[in-house]
MIFINU-658143 format. One line per 2 residues: number of its first residue (from 1); for each residue x negated, y, z of C-alpha. Coordinates in steps of 0.2 Angstrom, whole numbers. Example, Ala and Ser with C-alpha at 12.3 -4.5 7.8 and 13.67 -1.06 7.14 Angstrom:
1	-62/-22/39 ~ -68/-5/36
***
This chain:
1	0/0/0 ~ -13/12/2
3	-20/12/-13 ~ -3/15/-21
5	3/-4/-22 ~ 20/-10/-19
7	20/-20/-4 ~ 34/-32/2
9	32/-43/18 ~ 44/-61/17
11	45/-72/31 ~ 42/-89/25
13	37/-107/32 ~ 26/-115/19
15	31/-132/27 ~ 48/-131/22
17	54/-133/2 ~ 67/-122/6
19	56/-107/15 ~ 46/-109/0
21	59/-108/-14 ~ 69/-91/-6
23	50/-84/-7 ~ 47/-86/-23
25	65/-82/-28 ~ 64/-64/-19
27	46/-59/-27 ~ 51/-64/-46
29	68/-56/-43 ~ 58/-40/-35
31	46/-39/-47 ~ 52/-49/-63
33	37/-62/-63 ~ 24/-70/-53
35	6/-69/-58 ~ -4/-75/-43
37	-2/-86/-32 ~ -15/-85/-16
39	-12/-100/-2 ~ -19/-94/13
41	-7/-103/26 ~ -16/-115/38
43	-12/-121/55 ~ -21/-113/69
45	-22/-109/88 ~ -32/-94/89
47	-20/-85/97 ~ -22/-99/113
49	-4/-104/118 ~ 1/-123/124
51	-8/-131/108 ~ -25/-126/111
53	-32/-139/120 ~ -25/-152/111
55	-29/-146/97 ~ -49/-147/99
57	-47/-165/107 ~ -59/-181/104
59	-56/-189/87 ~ -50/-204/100
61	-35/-195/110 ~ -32/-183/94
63	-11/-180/95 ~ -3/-186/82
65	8/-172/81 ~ -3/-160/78
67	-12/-169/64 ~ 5/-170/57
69	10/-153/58 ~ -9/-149/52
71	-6/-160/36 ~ 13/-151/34
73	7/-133/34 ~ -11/-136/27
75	-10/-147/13 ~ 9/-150/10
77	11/-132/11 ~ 0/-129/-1
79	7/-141/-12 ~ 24/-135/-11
81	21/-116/-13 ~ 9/-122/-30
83	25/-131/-35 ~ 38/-116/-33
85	26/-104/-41 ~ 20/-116/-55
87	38/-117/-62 ~ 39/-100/-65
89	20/-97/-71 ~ 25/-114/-83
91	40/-104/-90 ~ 28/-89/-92
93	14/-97/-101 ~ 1/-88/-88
95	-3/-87/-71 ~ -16/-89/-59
97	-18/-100/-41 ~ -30/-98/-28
99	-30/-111/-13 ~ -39/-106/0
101	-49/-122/5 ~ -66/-121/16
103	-85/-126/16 ~ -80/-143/29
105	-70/-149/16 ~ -85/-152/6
107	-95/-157/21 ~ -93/-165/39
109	-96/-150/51 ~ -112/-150/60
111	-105/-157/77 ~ -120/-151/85
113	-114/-135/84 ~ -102/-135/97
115	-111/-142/110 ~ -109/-128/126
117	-99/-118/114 ~ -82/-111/121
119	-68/-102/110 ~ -65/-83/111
121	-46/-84/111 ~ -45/-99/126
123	-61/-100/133 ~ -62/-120/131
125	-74/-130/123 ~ -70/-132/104
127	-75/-140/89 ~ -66/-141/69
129	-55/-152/70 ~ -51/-171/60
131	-36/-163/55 ~ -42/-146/48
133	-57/-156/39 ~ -45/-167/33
135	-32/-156/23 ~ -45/-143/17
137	-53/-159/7 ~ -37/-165/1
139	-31/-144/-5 ~ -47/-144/-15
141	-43/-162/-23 ~ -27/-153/-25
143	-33/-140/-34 ~ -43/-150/-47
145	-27/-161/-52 ~ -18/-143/-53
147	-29/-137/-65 ~ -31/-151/-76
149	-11/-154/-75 ~ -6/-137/-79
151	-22/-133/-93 ~ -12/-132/-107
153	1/-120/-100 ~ -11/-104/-97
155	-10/-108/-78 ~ -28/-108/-69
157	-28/-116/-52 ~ -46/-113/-43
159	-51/-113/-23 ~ -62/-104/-12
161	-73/-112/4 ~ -78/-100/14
163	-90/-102/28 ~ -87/-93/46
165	-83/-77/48 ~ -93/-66/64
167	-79/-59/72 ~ -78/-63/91
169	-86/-79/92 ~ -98/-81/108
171	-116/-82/107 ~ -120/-100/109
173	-110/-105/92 ~ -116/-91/85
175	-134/-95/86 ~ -132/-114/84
177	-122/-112/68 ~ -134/-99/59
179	-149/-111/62 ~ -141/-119/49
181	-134/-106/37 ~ -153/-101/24
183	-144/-86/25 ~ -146/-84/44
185	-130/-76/47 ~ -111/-80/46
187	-103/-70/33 ~ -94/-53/39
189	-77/-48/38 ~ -76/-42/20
191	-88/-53/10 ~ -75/-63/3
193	-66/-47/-4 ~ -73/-47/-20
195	-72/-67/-25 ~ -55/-66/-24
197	-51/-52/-35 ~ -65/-60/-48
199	-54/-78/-47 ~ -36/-72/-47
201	-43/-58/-61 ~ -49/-61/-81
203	-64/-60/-76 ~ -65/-78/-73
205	-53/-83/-87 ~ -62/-99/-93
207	-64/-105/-74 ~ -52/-118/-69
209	-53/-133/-57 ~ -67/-126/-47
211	-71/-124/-31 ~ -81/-108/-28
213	-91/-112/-13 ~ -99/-95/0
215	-106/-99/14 ~ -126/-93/15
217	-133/-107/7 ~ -123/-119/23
219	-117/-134/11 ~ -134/-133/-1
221	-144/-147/12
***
């Protein structure tokens, strides 16, 4: 909005076909056609609550509740708001798709380091969990079947893996995760900025199926 955009907000639940649908509904009605698609949506406890410690548990207690609702919102999600939009961009004969995916869906997360670390939001121990891990794999596997399906229709479908963001992590993970990064830093708040506008733009109009990966040079070992 301030840089003259029209901005409108829509409450949605990426989980539910229905959430989805009425979403993609209001914007093409709003607007007259959908262009982009960016899924963004994932499951998270940063903001503490009952969750929170379940959510970090061992790989042997892990709720299955919460790997559920993770594989609903992270990856079923996706799929359903990639399948809303694709009808329209199919019926366009353009359109472009951005998931959202991250670097531990390429690779297992260092579990060392987490060791002594606590979360800023709870202040308990923490880790990335199966569940996360998981669904970010299977977005970007969804991606490339995307991009391949929908080829022929002018539709791109690409994602991005980010690594860590500094925002208010605590010291310890901080140092034991950036011992690992060539880079020797985690990426700051808006280093992703311009990826985005380069994958949801002609500028990468013979890009499809990728998986553009920024993380310092993290996954490259």
């Amino acid at each position: 909005a301030d840089t003259g955009g029209d901005v409108r907000g829509i409450a949605c639940d990426v989980g539910s076909a229905q959430d989805v649908q009425r979403a993609v509904d209001a914007a093409t009605a709003t607007f007259g056609r959908l262009d982009i698609l960016i899924n963004n949506a994932a499951m998270t406890v940063k903001g503490g609550g009952d969750r929170a410690q379940a959510y970090f548990a061992p790989v042997e207690s892990y709720p299955l509740d919460l790997w559920n609702e993770a594989l609903r919102v992270n990856l079923t999600g996706t799929f359903l708001c990639c399948q809303a939009a694709g009808r329209i961009m199919v019926q366009q004969g353009r359109g472009v798709i951005l998931n959202i995916a991250s670097d531990v869906g390429v690779i297992s997360p260092d579990h060392r380091i987490y060791e002594g670390a606590r979360s800023p939001h709870t202040g308990l121990p923490f880790n990335t969990p199966p569940a996360y891990a998981t669904t970010k794999a299977g977005v970007i596997h969804l991606t490339k079947y995307l991009a391949t399906y929908w080829a022929k229709q002018g539709i791109r479908v690409n994602a991005l893996s980010p690594g860590g963001i500094r925002t208010t992590h605590e010291d310890t993970f901080v140092q034991q995760l950036t011992s690992r990064i060539p880079m020797g830093r985690m990426a700051k708040v808006d280093e992703y900025q311009s990826a985005v506008l380069f994958l949801v733009s002609d500028a990468s109009s013979y890009m499809t199926g990728a998986d553009l990966l920024i993380d310092g040079g993290y996954t490259k070992f």
